[in-house]
N, CA, C and O atoms as a printed pandas DataFrame, in Angstrom:
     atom_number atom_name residue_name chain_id  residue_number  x_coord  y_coord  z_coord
0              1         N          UNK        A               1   33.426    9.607  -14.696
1              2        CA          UNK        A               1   32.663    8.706  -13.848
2              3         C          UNK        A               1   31.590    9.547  -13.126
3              4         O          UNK        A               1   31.944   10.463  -12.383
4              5         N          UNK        A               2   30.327    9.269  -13.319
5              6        CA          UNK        A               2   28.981    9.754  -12.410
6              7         C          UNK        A               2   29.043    9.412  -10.826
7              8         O          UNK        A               2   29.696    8.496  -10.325
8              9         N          UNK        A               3   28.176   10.400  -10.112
9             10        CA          UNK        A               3   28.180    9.943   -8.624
10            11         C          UNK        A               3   27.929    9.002   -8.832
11            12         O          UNK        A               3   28.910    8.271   -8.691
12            13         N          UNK        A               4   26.787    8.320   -9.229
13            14        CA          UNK        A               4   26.488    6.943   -9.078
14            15         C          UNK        A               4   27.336    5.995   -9.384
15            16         O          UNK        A               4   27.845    5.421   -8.421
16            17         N          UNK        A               5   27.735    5.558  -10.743
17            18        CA          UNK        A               5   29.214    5.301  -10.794
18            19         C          UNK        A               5   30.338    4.745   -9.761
19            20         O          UNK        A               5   30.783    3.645   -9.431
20            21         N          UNK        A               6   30.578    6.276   -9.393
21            22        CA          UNK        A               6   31.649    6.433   -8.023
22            23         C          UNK        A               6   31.315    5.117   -7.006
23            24         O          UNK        A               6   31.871    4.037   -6.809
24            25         N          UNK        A               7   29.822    5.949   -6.338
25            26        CA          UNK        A               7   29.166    5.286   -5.253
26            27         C          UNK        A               7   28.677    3.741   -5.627
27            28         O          UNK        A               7   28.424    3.274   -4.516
28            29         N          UNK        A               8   28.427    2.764   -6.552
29            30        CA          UNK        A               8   28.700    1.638   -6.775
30            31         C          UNK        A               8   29.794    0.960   -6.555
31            32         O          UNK        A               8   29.933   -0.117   -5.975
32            33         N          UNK        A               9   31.152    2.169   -7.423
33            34        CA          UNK        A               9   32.154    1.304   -7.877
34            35         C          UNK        A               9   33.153    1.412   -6.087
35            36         O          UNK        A               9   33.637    0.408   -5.564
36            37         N          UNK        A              10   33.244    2.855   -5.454
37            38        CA          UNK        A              10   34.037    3.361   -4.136
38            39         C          UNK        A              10   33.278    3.872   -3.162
39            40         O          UNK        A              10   33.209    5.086   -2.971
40            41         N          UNK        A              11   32.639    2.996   -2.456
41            42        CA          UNK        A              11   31.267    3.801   -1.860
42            43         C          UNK        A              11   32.487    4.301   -0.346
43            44         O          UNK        A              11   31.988    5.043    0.500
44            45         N          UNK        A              12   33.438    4.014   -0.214
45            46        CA          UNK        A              12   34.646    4.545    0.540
46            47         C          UNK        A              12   35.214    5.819    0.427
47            48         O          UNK        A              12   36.063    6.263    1.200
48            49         N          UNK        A              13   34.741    6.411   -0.547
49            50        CA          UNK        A              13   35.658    7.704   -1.420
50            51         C          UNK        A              13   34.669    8.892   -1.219
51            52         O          UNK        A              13   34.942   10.092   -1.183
52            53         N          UNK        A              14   33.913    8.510   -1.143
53            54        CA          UNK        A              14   32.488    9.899   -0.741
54            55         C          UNK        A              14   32.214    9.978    0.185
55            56         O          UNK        A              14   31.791    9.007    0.813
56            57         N          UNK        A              15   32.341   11.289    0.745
57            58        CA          UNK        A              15   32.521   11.773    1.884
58            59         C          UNK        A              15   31.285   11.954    2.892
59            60         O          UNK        A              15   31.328   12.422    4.030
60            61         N          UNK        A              16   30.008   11.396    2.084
61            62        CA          UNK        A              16   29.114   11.657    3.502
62            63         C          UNK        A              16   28.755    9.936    3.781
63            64         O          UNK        A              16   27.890    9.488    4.532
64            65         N          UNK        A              17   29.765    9.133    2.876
65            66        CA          UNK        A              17   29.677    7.656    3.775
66            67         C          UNK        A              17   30.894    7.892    5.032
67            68         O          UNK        A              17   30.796    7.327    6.122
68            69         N          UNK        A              18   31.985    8.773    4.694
69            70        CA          UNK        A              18   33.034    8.742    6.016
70            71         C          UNK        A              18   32.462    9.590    6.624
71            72         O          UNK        A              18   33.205    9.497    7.601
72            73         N          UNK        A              19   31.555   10.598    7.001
73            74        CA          UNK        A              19   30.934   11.376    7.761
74            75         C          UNK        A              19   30.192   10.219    9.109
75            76         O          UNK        A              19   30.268   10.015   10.321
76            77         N          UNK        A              20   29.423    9.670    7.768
77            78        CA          UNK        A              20   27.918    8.940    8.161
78            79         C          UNK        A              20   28.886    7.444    9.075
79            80         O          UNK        A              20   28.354    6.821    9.994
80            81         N          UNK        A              21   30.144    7.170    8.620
81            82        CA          UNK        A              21   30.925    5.911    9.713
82            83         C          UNK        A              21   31.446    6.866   10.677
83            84         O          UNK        A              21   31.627    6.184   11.686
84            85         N          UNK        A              22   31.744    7.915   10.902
85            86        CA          UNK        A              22   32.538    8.522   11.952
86            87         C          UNK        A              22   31.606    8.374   13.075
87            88         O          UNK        A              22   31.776    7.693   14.087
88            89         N          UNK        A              23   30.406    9.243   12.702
89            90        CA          UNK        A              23   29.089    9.383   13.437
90            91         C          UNK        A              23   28.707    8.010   14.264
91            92         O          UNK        A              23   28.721    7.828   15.481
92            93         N          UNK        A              24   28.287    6.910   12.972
93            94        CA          UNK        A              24   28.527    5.965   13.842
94            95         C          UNK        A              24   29.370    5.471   14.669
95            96         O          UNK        A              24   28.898    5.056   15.728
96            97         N          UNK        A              25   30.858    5.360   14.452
97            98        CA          UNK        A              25   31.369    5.520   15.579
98            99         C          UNK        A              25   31.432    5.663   17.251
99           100         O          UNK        A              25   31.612    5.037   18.295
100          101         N          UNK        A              26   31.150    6.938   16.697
101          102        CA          UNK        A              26   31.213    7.611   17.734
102          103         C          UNK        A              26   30.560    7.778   18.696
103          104         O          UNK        A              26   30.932    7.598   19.856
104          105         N          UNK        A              27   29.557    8.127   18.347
105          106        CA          UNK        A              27   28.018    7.224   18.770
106          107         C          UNK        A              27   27.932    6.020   19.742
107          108         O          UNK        A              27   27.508    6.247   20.875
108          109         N          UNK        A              28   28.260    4.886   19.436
109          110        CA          UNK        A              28   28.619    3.754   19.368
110          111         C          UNK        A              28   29.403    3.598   20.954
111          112         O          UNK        A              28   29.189    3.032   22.026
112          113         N          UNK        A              29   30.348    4.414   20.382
113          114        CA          UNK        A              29   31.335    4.340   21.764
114          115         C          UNK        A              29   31.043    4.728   23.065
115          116         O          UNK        A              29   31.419    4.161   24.092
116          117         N          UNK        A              30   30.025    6.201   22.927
117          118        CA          UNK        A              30   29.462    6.654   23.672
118          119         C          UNK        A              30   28.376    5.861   24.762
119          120         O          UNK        A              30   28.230    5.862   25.984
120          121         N          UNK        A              31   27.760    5.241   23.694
121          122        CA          UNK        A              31   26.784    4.596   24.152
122          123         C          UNK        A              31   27.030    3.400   25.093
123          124         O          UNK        A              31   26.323    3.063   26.043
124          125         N          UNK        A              32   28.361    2.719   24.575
125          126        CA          UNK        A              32   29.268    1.514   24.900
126          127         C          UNK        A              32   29.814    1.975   26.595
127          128         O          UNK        A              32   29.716    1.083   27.438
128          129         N          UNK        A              33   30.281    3.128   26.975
129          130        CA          UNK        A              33   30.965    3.773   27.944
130          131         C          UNK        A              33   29.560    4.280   28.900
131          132         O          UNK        A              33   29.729    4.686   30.049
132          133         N          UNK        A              34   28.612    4.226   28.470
133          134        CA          UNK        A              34   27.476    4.679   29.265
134          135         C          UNK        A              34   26.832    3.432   29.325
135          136         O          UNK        A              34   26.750    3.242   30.539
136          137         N          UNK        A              35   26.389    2.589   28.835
137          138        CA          UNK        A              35   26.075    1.035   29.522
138          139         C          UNK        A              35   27.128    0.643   30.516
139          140         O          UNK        A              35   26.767    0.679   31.692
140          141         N          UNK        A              36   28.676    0.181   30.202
141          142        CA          UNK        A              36   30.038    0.632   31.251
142          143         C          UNK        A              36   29.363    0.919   32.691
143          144         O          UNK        A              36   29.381    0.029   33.541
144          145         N          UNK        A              37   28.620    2.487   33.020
145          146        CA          UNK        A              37   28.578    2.689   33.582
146          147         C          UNK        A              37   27.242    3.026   34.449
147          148         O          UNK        A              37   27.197    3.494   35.586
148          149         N          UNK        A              38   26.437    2.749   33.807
149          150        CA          UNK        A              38   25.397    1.926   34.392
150          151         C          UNK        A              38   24.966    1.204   34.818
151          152         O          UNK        A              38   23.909    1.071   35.434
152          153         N          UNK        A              39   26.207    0.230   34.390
153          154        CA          UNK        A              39   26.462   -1.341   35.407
154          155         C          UNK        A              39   27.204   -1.196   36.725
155          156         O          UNK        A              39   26.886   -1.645   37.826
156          157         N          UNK        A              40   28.076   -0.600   36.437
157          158        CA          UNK        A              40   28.741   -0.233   37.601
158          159         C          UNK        A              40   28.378   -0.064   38.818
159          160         O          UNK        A              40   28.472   -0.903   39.714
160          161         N          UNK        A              41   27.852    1.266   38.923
161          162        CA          UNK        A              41   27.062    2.106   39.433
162          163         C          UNK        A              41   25.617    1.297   40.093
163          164         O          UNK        A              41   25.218    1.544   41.231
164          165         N          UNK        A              42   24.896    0.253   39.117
165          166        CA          UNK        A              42   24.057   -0.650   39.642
166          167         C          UNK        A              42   24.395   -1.368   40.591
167          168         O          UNK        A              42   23.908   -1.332   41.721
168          169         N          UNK        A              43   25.239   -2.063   40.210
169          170        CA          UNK        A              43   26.180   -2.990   40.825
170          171         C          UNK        A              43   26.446   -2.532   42.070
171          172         O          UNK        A              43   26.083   -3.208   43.033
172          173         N          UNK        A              44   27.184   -1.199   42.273
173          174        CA          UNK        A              44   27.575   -0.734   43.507
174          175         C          UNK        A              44   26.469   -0.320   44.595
175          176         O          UNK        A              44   26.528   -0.181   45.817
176          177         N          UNK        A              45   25.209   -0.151   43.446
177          178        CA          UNK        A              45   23.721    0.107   44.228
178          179         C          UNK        A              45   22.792   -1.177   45.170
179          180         O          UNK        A              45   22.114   -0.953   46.173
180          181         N          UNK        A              46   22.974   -2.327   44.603
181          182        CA          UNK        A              46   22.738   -3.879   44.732
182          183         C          UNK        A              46   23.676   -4.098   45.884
183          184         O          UNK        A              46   23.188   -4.728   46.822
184          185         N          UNK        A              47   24.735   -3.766   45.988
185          186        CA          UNK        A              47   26.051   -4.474   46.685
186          187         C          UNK        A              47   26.457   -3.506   47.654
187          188         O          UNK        A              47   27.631   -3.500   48.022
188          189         N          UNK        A              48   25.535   -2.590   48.167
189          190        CA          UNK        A              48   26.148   -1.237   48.694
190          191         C          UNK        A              48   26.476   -1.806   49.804
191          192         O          UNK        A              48   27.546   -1.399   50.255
192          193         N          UNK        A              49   25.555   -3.187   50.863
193          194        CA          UNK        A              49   25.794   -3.286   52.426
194          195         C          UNK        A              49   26.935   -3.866   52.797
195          196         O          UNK        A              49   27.639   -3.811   53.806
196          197         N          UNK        A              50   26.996   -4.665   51.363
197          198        CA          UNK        A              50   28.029   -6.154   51.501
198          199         C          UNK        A              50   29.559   -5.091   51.150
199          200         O          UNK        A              50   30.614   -5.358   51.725
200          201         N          UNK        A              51   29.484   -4.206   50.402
201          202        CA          UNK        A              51   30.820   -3.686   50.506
202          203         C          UNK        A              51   30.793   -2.614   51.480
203          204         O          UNK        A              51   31.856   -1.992   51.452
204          205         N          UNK        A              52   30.118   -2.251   52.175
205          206        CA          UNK        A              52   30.199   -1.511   53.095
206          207         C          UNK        A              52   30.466   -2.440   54.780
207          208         O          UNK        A              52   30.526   -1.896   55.883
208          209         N          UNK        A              53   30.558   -3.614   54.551
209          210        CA          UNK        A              53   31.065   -4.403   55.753
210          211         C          UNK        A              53   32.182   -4.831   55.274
211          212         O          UNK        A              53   32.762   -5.579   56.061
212          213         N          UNK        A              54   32.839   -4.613   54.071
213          214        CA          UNK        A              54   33.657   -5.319   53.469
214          215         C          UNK        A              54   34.914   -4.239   53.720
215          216         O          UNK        A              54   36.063   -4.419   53.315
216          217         N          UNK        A              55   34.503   -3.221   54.384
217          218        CA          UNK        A              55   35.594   -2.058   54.488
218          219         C          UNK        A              55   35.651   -1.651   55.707
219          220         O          UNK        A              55   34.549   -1.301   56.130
220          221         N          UNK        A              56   36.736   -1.535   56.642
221          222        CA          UNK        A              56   36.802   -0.982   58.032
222          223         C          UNK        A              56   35.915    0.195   58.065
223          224         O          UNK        A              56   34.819    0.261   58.622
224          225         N          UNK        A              57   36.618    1.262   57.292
225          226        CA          UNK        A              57   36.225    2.398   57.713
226          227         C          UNK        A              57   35.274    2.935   56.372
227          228         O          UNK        A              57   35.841    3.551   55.469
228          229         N          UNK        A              58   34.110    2.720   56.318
229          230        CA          UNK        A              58   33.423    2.845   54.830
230          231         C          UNK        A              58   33.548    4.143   54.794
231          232         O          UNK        A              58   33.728    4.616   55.916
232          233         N          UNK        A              59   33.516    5.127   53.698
233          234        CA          UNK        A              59   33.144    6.221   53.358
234          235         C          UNK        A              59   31.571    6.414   53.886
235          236         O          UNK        A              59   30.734    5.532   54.078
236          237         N          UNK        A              60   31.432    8.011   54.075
237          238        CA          UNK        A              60   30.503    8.468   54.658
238          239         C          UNK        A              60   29.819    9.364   53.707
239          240         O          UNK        A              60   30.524   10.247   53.220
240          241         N          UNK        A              61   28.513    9.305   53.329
241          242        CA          UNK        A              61   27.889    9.994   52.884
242          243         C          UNK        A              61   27.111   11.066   53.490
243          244         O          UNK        A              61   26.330   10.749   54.387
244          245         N          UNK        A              62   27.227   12.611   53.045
245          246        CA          UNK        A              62   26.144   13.394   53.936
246          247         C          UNK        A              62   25.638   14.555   53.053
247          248         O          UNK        A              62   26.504   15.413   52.884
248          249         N          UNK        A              63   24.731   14.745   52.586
249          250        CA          UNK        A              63   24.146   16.000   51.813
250          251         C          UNK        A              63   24.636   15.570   50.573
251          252         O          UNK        A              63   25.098   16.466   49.866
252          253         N          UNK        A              64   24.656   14.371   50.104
253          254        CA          UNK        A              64   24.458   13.445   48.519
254          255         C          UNK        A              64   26.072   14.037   48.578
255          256         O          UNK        A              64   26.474   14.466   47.496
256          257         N          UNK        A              65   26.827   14.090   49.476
257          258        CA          UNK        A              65   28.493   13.937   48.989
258          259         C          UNK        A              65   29.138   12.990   49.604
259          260         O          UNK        A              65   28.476   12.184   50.257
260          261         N          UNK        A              66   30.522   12.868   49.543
261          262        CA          UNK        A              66   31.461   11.867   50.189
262          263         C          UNK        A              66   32.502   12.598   50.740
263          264         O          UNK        A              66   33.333   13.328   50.199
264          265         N          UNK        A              67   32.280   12.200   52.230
265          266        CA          UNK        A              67   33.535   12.841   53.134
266          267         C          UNK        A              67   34.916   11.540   52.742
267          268         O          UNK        A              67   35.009   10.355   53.063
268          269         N          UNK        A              68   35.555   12.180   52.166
269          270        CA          UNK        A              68   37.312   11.404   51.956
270          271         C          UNK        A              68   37.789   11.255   53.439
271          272         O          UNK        A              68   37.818   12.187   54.243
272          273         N          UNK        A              69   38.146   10.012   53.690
273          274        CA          UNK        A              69   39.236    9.730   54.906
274          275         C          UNK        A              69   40.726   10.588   54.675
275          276         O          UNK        A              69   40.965   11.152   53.608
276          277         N          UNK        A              70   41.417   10.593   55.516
277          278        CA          UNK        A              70   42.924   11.472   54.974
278          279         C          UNK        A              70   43.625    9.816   55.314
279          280         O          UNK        A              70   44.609    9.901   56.048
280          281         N          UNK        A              71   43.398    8.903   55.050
281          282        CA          UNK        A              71   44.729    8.150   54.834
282          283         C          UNK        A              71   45.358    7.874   53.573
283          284         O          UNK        A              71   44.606    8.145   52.637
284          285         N          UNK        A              72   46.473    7.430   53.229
285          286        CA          UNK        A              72   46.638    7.531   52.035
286          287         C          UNK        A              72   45.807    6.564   51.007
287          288         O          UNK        A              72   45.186    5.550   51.327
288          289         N          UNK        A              73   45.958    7.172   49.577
289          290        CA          UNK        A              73   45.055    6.204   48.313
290          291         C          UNK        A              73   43.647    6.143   49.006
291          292         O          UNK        A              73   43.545    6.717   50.091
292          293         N          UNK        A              74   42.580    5.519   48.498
293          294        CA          UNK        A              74   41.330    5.836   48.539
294          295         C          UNK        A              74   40.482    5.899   50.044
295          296         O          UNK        A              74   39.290    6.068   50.299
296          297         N          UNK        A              75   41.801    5.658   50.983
297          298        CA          UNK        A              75   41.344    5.976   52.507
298          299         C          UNK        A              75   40.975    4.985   52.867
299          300         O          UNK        A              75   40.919    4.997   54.097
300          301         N          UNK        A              76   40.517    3.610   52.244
301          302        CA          UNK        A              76   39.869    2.675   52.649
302          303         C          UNK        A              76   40.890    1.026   52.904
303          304         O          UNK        A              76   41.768    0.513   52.210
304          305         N          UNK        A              77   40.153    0.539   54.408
305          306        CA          UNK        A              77   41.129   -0.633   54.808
306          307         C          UNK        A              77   39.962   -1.980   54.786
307          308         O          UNK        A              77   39.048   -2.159   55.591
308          309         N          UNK        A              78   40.199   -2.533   54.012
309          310        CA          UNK        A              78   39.706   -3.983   53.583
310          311         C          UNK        A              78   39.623   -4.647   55.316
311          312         O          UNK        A              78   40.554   -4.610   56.122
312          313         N          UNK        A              79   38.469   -5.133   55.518
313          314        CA          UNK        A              79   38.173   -6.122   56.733
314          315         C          UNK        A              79   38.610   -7.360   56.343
315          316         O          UNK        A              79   38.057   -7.865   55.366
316          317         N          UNK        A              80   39.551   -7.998   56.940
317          318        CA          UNK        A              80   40.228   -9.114   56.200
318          319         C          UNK        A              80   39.411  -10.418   56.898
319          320         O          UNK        A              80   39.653  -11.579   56.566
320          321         N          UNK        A              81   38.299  -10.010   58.025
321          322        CA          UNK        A              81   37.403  -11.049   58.479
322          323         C          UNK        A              81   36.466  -10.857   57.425
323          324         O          UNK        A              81   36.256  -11.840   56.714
324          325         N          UNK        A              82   35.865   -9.814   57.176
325          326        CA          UNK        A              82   34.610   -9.969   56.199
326          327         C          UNK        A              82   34.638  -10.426   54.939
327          328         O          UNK        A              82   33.625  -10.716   54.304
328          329         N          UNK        A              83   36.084  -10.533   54.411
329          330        CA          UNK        A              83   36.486  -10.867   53.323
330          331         C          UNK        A              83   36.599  -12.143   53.087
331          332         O          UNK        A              83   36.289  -12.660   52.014
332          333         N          UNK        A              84   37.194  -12.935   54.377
333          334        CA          UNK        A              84   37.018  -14.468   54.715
334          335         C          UNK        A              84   36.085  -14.926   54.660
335          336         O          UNK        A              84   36.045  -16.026   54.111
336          337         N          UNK        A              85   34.763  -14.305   55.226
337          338        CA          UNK        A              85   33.681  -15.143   55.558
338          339         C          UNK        A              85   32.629  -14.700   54.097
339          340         O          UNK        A              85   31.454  -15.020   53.915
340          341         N          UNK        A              86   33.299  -14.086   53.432
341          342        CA          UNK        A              86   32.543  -14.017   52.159
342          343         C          UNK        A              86   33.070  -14.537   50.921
343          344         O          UNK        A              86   32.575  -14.414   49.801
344          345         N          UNK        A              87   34.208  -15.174   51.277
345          346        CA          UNK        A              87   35.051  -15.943   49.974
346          347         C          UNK        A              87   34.367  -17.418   49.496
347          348         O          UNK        A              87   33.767  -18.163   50.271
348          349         N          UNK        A              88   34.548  -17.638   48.289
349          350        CA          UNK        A              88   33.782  -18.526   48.119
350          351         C          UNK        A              88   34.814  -19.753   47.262
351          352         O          UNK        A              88   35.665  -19.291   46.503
352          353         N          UNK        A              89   34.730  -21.040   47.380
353          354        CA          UNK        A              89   35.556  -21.682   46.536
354          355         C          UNK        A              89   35.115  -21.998   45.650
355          356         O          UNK        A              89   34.146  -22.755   45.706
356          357         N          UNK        A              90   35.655  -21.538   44.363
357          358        CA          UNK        A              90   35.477  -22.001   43.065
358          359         C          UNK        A              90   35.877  -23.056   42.137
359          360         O          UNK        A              90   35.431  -23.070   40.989
């Protein structure tokens, strides 16, 4: 059987089509996990005031870092008024 042959009859069996799907792949995923987080990150950019009243004690930013609270888990206590007056019925 000729490459060509092959590549008509098992275009699965030659190895720079499983190269050339890995790549894509992979690729793919990358790209998938970096949109992910570009939204995010937007999102948190758009929404910075409203969750920053939305938290007793917001995190503090100073010299492009974040001072951590020492309470336990992410340090942060939900305003259970701001949370009320921003709930919405669906």
């Amino acid at each position: 059987m000729t490459r060509w042959e092959q590549w008509v009859r098992q275009p699965q069996a030659l190895w720079l089509r499983r190269a050339t799907f890995q790549v894509h792949l992979w690729i793919g995923i990358a790209i998938g996990l970096y949109v992910v987080v570009l939204s995010l990150s937007g999102s948190v950019l758009v929404f910075r005031d409203d969750l920053d009243d939305l938290f007793e004690d917001p995190w503090e930013f100073k010299n492009g870092q974040i001072t951590m609270p020492d309470k336990p888990g992410l340090g942060l206590t939900v305003n259970e008024k701001a949370l009320e007056a921003n709930m919405m019925d669906v």
